[in-house]
N, C-alpha and C positions, 0 to 999 in steps of 0.2 A: 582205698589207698592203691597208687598204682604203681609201687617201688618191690621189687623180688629183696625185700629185706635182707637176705642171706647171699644175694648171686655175688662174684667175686669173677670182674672181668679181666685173666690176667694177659699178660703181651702174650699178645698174636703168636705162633709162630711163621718162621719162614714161609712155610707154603699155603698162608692163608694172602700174601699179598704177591703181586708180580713185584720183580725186582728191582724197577724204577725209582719205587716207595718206599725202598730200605736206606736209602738214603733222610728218609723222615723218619719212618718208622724206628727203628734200630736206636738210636741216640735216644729215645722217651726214657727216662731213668725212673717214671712210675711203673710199678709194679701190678698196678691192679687202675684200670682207668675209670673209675666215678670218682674215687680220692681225687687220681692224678686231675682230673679237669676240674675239680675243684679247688682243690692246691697251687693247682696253675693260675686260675683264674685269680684268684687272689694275688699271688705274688706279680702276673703280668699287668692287673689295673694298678695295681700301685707303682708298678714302673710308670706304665704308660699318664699317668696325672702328675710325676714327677716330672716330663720330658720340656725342656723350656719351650716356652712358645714362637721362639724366633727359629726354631729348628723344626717345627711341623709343615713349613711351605718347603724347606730347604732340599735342592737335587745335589745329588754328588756327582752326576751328569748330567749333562740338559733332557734323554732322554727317558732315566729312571723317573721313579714312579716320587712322591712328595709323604712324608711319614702317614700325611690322611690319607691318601691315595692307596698308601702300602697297608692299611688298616683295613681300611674298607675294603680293599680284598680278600685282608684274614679273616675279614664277618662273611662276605661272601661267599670263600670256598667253604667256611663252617657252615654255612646256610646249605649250600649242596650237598654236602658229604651228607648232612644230618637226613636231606630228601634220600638220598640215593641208601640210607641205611634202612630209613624205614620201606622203601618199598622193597631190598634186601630181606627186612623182617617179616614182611608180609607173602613172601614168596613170589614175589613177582620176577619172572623171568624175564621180561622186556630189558632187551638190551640198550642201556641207557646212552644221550650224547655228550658227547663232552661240552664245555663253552668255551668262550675266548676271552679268556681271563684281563687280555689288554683292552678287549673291549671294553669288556664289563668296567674296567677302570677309570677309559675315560667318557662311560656314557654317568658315573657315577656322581660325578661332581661333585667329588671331595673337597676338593680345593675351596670351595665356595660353602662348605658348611662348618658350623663350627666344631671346636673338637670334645668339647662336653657334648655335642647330640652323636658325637661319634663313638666315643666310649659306653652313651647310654643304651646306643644300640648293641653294643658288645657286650656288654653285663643282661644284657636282653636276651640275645642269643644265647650268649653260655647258657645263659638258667635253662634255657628251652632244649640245649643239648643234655644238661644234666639229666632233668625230666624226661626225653626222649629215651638215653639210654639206659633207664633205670626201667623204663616201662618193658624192657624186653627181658625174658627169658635166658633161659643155658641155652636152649633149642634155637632160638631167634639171635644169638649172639655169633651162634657158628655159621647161621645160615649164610650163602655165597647170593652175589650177584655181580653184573658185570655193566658197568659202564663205559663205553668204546672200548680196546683191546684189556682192558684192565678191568681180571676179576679179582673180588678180595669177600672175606668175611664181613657182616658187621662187626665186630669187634676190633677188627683190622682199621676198619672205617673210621671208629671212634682214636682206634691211636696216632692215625693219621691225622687228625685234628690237631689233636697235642702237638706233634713234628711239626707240622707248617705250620703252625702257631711261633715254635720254638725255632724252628729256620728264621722268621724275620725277626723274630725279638735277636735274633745273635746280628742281624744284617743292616736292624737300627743299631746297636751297640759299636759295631765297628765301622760305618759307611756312617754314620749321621751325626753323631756323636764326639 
């Protein structure tokens, strides 16, 4: 089994993240983050399979991002954060780079996939975040690392998930909707 049956990951405090991130971080209303991301997940895929399908292409600007688009970046940065935690956990000092998120966007080709293979990649990821974060320790959850000017704990890491998760689910709710 590779789960710390007992560990209880609760919010960060302040000086485990720069203060960019507290604009994400800060607003998570779970208390202990293996619940929260899996509470979350739950209640976001059921949003998200609710969302009508004529509002998945739709921009509230010509050049915002399209609700796939804006998805597949949720999966993305979760996909990063989850790299950048585990080599956090493993003690890697390597000072990691950032990416370009609008890149990533439009090399992603959202627009052109469907949105069942979009959500199945995000019920994919989650589980593999869940798994990831369980697999770490008290000791590996404090541990820091730093990617471009921004250092933070793992645990930090993980609740940043949650936050940019929950930044767009509020940004489809009042721009899309």
């Amino acid at each position: 089994m590779i789960s710390h049956p007992n560990l209880i990951f609760a919010k960060p405090a302040p000086d485990e993240y720069p203060e960019w991130f507290a604009a994400e971080i800060e607003p998570v209303h779970y208390p202990e983050l293996l619940s929260g991301l899996e509470d979350s997940f739950q209640k976001t895929i059921t949003f998200l399979r609710a969302l009508p399908e004529e509002k998945l292409l739709y921009r509230y600007q010509p050049e915002k991002w399209t609700i796939l688009e804006m998805w597949q970046h949720v999966i993305d940065v979760e996909r990063v954060l989850c790299y950048r935690a585990l080599r956090y956990a493993r003690q890697d000092v390597t000072v990691l780079h950032g990416f370009d998120e609008k890149s990533y966007a439009v090399h992603s080709k959202a627009n052109q996939r469907s949105w069942d293979s979009i959500l199945e990649e995000y019920s994919a990821q989650r589980s593999a975040t869940i798994l990831l974060f369980k697999s770490f320790d008290a000791e590996m959850a404090m541990s820091r690392g730093t990617a471009g000017r921004s250092q933070l704990t793992v645990r930090a890491v993980g609740y940043l998930v949650l936050g940019h998760e929950m930044h767009h689910l509020e940004i489809i709710g009042e721009r899309y909707l």
